[in-house]
C-alpha positions in Angstrom: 170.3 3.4 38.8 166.7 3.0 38.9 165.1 -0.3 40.9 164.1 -2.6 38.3 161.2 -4.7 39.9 161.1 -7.2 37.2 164.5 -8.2 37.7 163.9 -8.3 41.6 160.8 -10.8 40.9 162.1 -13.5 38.4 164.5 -15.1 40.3 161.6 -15.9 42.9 159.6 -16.8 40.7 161.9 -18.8 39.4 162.5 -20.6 42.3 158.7 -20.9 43.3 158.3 -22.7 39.9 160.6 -25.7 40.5 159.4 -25.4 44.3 156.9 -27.6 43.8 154.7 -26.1 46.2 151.3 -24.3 46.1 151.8 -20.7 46.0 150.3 -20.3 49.6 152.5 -22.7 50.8 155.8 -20.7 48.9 154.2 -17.1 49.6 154.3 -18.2 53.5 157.8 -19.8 53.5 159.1 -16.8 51.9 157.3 -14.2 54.3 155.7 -13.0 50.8 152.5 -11.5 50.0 150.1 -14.3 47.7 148.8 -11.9 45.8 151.6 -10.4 45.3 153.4 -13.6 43.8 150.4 -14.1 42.1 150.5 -11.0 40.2 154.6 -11.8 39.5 153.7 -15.5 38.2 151.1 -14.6 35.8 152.9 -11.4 34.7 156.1 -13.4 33.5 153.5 -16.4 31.9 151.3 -13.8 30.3 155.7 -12.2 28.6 157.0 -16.2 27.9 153.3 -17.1 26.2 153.6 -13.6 24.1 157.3 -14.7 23.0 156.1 -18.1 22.1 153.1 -16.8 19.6 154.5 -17.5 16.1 152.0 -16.8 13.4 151.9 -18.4 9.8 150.4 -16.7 6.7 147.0 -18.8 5.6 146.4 -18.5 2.1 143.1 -19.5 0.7 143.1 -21.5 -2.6 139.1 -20.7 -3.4 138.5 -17.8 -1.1 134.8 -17.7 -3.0 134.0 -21.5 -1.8 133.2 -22.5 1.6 135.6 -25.6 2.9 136.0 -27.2 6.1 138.9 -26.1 8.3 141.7 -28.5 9.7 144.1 -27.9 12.8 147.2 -30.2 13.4 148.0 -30.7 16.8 151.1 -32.4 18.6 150.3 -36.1 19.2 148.1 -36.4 16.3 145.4 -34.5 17.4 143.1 -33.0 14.7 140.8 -30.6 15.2 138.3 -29.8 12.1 136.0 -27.3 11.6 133.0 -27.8 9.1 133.3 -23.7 9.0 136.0 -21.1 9.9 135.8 -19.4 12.7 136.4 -15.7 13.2 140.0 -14.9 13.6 139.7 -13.9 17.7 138.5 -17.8 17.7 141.7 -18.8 16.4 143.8 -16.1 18.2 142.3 -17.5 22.1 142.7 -21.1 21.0 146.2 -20.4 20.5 146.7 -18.6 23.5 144.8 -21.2 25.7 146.7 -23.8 23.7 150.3 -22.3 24.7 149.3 -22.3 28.5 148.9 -26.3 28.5 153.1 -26.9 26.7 
């Protein structure tokens, strides 16, 4: 059976995430490499933020007029735009977005 590194890693990381400590501070209590945990934390944040992505079909009522763009937000943030941005706007907005729930 082969060695399955990911399943080897998520426990520990896991554990360093309800730790509360620094990662220095869990890398050295744990006789384990920083960079190494590193690497492990943001690998797992970079697979939960890709599950999380839901995407919803925009339809424009006058694609031939220009109109201001509007973003709901949880706690009654909104964000407006007096013109869309490109689509890669939107796309890292919602990815930096996800890293702050």
């Amino acid at each position: 059976m082969a060695y399955n590194r990911s399943e080897h890693w998520r426990p520990i990381i896991e554990q360093f995430e309800v730790s509360g400590l620094t990662q220095s501070d869990f890398a050295e209590q744990h006789d384990i490499n920083v960079a190494t945990l590193r690497y492990w934390i943001y690998k797992f944040r970079d697979q939960q933020v890709a599950q999380n992505v839901d995407f919803l079909e925009v339809k424009s009522m006058n694609p031939s007029e220009s109109s201001n763009v509007s973003m709901y937000l949880p706690n009654d943030i909104v964000v407006e735009f007096v013109q869309s941005p490109d689509a890669r706007f939107f796309a890292t907005l919602a990815h930096e977005l996800s890293k702050l729930s």
